[in-house]
BASE-455779 format. One record per residue (C-alpha): residue number from 1; residue in three letters; x, y, z. Coordinates in pm, 1 decimal. Example, Ala and Ser with C-alpha at 12.3 -4.5 7.8 and 13.67 -1.06 7.14 Angstrom:
nr, rest, u, v, w
1, Ala, 1230.0, -450.0, 780.0
2, Ser, 1367.0, -106.0, 714.0
END
This chain:
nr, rest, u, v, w
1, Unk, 3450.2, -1623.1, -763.1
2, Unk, 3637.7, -1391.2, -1020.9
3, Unk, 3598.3, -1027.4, -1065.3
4, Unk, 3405.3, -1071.5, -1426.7
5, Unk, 3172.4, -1320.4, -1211.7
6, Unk, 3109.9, -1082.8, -996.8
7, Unk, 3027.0, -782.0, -1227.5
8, Unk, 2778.8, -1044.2, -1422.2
9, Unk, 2570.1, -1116.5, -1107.2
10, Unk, 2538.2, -704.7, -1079.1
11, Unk, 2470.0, -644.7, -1464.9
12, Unk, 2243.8, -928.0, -1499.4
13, Unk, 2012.8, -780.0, -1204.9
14, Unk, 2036.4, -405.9, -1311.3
15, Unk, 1923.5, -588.1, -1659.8
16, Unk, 1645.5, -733.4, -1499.8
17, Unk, 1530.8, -380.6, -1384.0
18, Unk, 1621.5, -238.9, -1776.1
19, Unk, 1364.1, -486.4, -1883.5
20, Unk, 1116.5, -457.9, -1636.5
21, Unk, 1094.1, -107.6, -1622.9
22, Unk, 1109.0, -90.4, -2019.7
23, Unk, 1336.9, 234.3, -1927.7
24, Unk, 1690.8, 345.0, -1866.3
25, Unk, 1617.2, 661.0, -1696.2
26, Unk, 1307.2, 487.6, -1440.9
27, Unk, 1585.8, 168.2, -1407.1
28, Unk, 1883.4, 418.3, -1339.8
29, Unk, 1671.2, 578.9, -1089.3
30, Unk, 1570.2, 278.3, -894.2
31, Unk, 1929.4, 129.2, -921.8
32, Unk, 2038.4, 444.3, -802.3
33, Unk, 2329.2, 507.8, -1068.4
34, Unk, 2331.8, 709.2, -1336.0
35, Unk, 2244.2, 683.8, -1710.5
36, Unk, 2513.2, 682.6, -1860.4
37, Unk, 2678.4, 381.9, -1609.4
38, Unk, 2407.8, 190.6, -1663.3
39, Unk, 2424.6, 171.3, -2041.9
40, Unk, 2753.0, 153.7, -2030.7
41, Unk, 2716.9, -131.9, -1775.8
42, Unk, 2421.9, -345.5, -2040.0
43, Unk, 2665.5, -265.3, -2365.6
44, Unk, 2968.2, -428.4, -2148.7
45, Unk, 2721.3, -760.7, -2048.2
46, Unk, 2623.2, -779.3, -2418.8
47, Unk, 2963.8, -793.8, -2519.3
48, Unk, 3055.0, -1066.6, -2289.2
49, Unk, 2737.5, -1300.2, -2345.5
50, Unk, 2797.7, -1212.4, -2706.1
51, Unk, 2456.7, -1151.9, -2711.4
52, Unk, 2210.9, -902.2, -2776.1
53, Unk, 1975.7, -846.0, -2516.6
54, Unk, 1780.1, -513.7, -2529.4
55, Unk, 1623.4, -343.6, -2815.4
56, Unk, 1689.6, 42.1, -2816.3
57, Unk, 1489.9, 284.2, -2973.9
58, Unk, 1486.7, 714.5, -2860.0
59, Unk, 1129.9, 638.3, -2711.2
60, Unk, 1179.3, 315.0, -2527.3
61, Unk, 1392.0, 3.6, -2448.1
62, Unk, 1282.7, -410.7, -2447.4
63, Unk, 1395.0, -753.0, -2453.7
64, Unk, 1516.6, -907.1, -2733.5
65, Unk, 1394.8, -1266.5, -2764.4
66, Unk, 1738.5, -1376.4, -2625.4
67, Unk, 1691.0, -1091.5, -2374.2
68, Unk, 1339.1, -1239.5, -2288.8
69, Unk, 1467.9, -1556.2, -2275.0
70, Unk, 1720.7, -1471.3, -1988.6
71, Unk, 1454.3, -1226.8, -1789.5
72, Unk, 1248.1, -1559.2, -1797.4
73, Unk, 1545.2, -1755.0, -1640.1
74, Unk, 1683.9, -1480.8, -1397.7
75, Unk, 1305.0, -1325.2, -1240.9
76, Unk, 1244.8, -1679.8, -1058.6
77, Unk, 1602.6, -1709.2, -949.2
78, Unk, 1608.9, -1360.9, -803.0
79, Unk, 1285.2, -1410.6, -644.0
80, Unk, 1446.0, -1683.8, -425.8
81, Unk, 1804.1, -1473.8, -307.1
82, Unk, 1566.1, -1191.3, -206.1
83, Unk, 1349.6, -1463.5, -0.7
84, Unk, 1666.0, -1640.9, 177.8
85, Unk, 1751.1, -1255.2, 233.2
86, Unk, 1446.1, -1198.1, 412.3
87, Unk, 1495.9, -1501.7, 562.1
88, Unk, 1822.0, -1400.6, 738.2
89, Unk, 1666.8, -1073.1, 776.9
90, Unk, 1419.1, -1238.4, 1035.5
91, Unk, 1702.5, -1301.6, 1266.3
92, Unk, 1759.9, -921.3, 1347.9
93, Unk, 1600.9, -796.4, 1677.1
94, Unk, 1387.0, -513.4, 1469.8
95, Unk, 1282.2, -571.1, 1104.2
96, Unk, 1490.3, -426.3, 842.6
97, Unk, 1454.7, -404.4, 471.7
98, Unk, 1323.9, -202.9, 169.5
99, Unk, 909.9, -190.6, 81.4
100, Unk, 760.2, -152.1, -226.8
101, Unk, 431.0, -54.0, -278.4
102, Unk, 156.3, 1.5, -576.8
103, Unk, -117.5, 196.1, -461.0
104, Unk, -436.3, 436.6, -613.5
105, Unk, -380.5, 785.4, -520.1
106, Unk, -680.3, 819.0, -283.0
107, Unk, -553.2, 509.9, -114.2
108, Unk, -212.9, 663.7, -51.7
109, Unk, -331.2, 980.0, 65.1
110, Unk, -593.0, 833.8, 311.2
111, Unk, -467.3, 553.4, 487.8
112, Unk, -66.3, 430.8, 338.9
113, Unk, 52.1, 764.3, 436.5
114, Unk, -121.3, 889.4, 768.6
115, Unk, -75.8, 487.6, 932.1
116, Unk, 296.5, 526.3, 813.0
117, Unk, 401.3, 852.4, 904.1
118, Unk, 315.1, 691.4, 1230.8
119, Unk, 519.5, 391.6, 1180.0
120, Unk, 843.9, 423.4, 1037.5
121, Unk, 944.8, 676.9, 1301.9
122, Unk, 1027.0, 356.9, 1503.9
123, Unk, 1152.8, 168.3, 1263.3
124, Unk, 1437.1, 356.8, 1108.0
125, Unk, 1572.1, 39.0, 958.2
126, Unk, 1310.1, -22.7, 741.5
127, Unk, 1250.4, 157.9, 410.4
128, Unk, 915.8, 230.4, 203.4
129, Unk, 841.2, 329.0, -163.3
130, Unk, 550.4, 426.2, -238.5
131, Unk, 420.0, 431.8, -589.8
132, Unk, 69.0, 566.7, -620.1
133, Unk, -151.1, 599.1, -924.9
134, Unk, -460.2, 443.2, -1071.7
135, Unk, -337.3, 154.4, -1267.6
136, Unk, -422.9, -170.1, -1219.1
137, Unk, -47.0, -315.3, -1203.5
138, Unk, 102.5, -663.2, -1218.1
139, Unk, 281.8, -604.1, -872.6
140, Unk, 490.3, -949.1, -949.8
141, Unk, 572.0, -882.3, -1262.1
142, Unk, 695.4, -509.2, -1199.0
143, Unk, 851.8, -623.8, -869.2
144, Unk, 632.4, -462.4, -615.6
145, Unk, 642.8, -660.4, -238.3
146, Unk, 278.1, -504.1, -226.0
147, Unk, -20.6, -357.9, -368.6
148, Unk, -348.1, -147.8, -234.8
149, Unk, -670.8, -175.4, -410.3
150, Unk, -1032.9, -206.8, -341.4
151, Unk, -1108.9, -594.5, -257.3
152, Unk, -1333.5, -636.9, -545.7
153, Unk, -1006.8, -517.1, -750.5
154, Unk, -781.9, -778.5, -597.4
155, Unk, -702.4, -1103.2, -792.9
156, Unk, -809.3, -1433.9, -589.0
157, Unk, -472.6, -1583.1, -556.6
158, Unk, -321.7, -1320.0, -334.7
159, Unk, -326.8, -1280.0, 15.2
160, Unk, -511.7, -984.4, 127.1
161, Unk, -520.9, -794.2, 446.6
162, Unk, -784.8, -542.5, 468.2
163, Unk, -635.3, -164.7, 575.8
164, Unk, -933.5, 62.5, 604.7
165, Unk, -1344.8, 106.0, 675.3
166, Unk, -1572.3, 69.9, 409.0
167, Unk, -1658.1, 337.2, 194.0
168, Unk, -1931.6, 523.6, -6.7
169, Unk, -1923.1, 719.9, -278.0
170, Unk, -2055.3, 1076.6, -290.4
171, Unk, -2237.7, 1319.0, -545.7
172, Unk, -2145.5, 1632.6, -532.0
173, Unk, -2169.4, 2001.5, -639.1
174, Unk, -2175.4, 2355.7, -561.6
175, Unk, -2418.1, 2603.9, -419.0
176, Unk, -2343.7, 2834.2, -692.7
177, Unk, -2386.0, 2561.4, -985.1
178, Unk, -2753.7, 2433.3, -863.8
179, Unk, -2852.0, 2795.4, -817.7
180, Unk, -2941.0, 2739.2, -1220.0
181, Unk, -3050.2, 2373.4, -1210.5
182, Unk, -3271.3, 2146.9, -985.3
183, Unk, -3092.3, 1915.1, -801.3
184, Unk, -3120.1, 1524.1, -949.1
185, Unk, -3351.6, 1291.8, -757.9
186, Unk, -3222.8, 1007.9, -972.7
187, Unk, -2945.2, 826.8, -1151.4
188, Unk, -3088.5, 913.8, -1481.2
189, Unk, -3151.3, 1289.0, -1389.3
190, Unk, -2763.5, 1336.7, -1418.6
191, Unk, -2844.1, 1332.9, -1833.7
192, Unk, -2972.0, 1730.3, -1789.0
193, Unk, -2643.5, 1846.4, -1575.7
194, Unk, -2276.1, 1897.0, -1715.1
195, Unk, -2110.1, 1551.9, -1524.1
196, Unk, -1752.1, 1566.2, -1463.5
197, Unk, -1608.9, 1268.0, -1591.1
198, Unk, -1306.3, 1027.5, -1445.4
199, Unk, -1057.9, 865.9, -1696.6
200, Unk, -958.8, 485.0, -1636.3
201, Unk, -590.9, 462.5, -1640.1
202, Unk, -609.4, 96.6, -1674.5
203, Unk, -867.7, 73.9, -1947.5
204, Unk, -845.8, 438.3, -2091.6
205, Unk, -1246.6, 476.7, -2112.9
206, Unk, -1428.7, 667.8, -1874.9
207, Unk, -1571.5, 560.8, -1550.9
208, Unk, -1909.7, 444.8, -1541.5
209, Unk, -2134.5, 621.6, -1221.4
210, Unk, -2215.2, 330.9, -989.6
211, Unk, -2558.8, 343.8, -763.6
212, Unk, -2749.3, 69.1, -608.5
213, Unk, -3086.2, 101.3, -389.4
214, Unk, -3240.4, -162.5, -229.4
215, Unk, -3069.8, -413.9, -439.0
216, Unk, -3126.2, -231.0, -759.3
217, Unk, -2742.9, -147.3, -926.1
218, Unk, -2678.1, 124.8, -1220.5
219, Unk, -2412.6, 207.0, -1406.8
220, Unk, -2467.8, 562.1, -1559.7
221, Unk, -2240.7, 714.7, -1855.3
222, Unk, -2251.8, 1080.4, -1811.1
223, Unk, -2154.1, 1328.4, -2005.3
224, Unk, -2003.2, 1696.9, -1945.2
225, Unk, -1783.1, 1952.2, -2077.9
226, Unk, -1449.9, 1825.4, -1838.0
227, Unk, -1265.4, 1503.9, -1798.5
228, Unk, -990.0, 1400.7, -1541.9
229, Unk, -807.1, 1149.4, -1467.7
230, Unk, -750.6, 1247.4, -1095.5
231, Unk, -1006.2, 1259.0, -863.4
232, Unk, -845.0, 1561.2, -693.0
233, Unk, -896.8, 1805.5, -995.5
234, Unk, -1262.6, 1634.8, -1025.8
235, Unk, -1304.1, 1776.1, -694.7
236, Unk, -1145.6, 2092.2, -739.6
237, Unk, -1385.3, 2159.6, -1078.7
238, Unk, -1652.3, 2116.9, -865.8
239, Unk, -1549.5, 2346.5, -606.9
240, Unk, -1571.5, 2602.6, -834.9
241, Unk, -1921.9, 2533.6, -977.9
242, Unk, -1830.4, 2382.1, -1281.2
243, Unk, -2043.6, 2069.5, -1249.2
244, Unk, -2133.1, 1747.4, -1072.4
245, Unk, -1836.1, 1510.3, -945.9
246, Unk, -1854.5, 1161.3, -821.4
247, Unk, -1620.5, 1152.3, -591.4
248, Unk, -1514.9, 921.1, -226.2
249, Unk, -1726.7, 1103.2, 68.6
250, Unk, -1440.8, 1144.4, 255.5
251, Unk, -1311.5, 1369.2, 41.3
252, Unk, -1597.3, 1620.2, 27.9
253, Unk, -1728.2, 1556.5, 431.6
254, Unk, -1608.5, 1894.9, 546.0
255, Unk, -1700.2, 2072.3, 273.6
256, Unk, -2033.3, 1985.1, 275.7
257, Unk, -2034.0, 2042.0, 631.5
258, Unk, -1897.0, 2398.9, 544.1
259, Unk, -2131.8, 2417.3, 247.7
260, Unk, -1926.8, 2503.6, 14.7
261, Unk, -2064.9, 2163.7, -151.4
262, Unk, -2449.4, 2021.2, -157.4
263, Unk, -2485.9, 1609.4, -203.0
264, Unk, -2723.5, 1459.2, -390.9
265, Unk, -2797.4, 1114.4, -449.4
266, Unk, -2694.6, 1017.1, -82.2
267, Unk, -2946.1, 735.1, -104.0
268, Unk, -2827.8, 584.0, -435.7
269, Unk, -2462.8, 572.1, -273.0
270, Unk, -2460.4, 214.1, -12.3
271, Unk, -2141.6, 150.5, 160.2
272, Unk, -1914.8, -105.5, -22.3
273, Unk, -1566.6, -288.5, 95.4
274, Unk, -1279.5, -59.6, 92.4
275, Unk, -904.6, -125.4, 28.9
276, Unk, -722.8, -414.3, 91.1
277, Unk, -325.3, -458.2, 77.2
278, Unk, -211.2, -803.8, -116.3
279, Unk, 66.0, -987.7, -172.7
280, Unk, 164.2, -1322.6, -345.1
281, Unk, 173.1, -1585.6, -154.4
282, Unk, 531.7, -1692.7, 3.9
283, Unk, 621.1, -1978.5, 218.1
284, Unk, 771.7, -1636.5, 438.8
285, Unk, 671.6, -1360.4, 391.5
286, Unk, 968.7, -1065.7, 445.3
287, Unk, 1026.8, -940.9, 803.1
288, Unk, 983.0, -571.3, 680.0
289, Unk, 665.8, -635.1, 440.0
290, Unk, 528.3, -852.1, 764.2
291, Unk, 596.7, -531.7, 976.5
292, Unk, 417.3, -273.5, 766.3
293, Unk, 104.8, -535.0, 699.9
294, Unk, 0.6, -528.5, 1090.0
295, Unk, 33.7, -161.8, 1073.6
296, Unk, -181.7, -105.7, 808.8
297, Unk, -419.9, -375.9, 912.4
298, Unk, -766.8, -258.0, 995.1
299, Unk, -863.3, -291.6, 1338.8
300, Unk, -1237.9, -112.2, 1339.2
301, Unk, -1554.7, -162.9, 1245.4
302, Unk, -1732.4, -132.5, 913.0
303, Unk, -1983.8, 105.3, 881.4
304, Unk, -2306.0, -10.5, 860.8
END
């Protein structure tokens, strides 16, 4: 193999991260070079394929049809060096290899990151990147090994391993804020309070309250004088008395226990299936993703 042949096989998979991540400085960062070497390096394959293969503008960077045309052609192959890579990974004595993981924010904070700070201390060899926010992403398509997500979130031709208990949702606000309003005894009671509403990343509206009792499921559109699209800052709004967040109970447990927060609507909130890690199915799955599956994997019981 000549030298050109070699600097091809690296430009065409730092293109492959260009077009994926629709971004020189996110690629350059998780190619680990800088900016400038990296244009430098797409500008250099262009010339040589005579081709050209990304679209430039001072907002964002894409494929050109020819440059779509070769993502199409080089994703698959890729796909299959990093499996035979794995593959010979499997023959080390302790798993090695880098992880890379999609997850929502409350699903990082609560389980990915207390089971790993646990884990990787004894496995120094393996490496884990953890992306977290609250977009539904194409974890194939964007190159993730692995993505968290409540079950009823996961698509139906992945593998999924559940990672945590089930979980409830809670109702919450402060001492101070009911001091000037009665407390709701129903979904549809929210419409008199100022409701601190969550922004979808995925879908851009806002979340829809979700209740059931005995069998009967709401949705509820409220309305209020805040909107976030982090549950942390819902919480923190509420702290502070200005309204009524929807929230995950474990969040709020110890300050209700302190008081600092009353729940309402504890009976309209049932416990539902929490988060699940998936993957796509592989005829092996990586000796590193395999390792940090069976630590995440949920080992308890479900509360009732």
């Amino acid at each position: 193999m000549g030298r050109s042949d070699r600097s091809d096989l690296g430009d065409l998979y730092a293109f492959t991260v260009v077009a994926e991540e629709r971004s020189f400085t996110r690629a350059a960062a998780r190619l680990g070079i800088s900016q400038s070497a990296l244009s430098h390096a797409m500008r250099a394959l262009e010339e040589r394929l005579g081709l050209r293969l990304l679209a430039r503008t001072t907002r964002s960077v894409s494929p050109t049809d020819a440059g779509q045309r070769l993502l199409d052609t080089l994703q698959p192959a890729l796909s299959e060096i990093s499996a035979g890579l794995a593959a010979l990974g499997g023959l080390r004595e302790k798993p090695a290899g880098f992880v890379r993981i999609n997850a929502g924010r409350h699903a990082a904070y609560s389980l990915l990151w207390p089971a790993l700070s646990r884990f990787l201390p004894a496995h120094p060899d393996i490496r884990v990147e953890i992306t977290a926010d609250d977009g539904l992403r194409d974890i194939v398509a964007e190159r993730y090994d692995a993505g968290v997500r409540l079950g009823e979130q996961v698509q139906k031709d992945m593998i999924a391993v559940r990672i945590g208990p089930d979980l409830r949702s809670a109702v919450v606000g402060s001492p101070s804020y009911f001091e000037k309003l009665t407390q709701p005894r129903a979904p549809h009671d929210l419409t008199r309070h100022n409701c601190i509403n969550y922004r979808q990343a995925t879908a851009g509206g806002l979340y829809a309250w979700d209740f059931e009792k005995k069998g009967k499921a709401l949705k509820v559109r409220v309305s209020g004088s805040l909107i976030f699209s982090d549950s942390a800052l819902s919480l923190s709004a509420a702290l502070d008395g200005r309204g009524i967040a929807y929230v995950m109970e474990d969040q709020v447990t110890r300050h209700i226990a302190e008081r600092r927060l009353i729940r309402v609507l504890a009976d309209w909130c049932p416990p539902f299936p929490g988060y699940f890690l998936y993957y796509p199915s592989r005829r092996q799955t990586p000796p590193a993703l395999a390792a940090v599956v069976e630590a995440l994997r949920y080992r308890g019981k479900t509360r009732a």
